[in-house]
N, C-alpha and C positions, 0 to 999 in steps of 0.2 A: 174705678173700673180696673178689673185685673188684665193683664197682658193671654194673650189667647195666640194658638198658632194651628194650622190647618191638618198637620200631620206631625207626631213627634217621636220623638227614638226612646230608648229607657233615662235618658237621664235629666229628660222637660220633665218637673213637677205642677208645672202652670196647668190652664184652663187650654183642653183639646177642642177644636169644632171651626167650624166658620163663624165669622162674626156677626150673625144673624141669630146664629143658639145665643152665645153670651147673650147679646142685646135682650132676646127674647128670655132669657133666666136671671138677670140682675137688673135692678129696677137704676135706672139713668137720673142721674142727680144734678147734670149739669144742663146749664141754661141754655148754652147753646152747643153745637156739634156741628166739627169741619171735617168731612169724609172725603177721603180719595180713596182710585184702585181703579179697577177695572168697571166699566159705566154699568152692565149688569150685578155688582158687586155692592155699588153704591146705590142702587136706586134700591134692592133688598136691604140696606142696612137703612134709608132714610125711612122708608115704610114701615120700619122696625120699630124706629126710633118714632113715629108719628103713633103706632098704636101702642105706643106706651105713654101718650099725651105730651109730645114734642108736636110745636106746634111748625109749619110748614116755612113759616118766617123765621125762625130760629135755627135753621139747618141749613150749612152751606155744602156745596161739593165744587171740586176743582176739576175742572173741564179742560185736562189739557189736549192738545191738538197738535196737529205738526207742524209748529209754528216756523215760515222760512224766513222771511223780510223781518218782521218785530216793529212792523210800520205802519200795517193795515194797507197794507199796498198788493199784497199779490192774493189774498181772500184765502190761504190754505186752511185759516184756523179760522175760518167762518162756522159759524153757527146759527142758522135763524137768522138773525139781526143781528146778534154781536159778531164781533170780531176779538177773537178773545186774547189775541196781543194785544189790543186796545183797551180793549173794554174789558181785562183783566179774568184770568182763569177761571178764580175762585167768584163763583154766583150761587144768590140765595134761591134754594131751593124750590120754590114758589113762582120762580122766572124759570128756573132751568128745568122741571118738570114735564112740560107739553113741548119744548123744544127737544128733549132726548128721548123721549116719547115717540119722536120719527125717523124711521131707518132711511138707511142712502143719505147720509148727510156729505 
């Protein structure tokens, strides 16, 4: 996949757009795919990446939160059920879907 950047000046010859166009203009060869960014950023790129026939198990995103303690002790980076100092940032897509799916978290 080629590198892509959202706004560029005269002297980026790369791919211009959000990384939704790419996704959606260059066919995804790889088996799996770890997205971070901003939580509406990654949920258009995982959807991207699904209707190009990635499948929902294959796709991870990194969930980070304001982690304080790193203990699982004072809940800031709760999520759902995880705790994602615990039970680790990065979650497969298929779990982490109907969990970010709700606002006021």
């Amino acid at each position: 996949m080629h590198t892509t950047v959202d706004m560029a000046d005269r002297t980026w010859h790369g791919a211009v757009g959000v990384v939704t166009t790419l996704l959606e203009r260059e066919p995804v060869t790889a088996d799996i795919a770890f997205v971070c960014g901003p939580e509406a950023m990654m949920t258009a790129s995982v959807r991207a990446l699904m209707n190009n026939g990635m499948p929902a198990d294959h796709l991870y995103v990194s969930l980070e939160r304001n982690m304080h303690c790193g203990i699982a002790h004072c809940g800031r980076c709760q999520l759902g059920p995880l705790l994602l100092c615990r039970d680790g940032a990065v979650v497969r897509w298929d779990r982490a879907a109907e969990l970010m799916a709700v606002r006021g978290r």
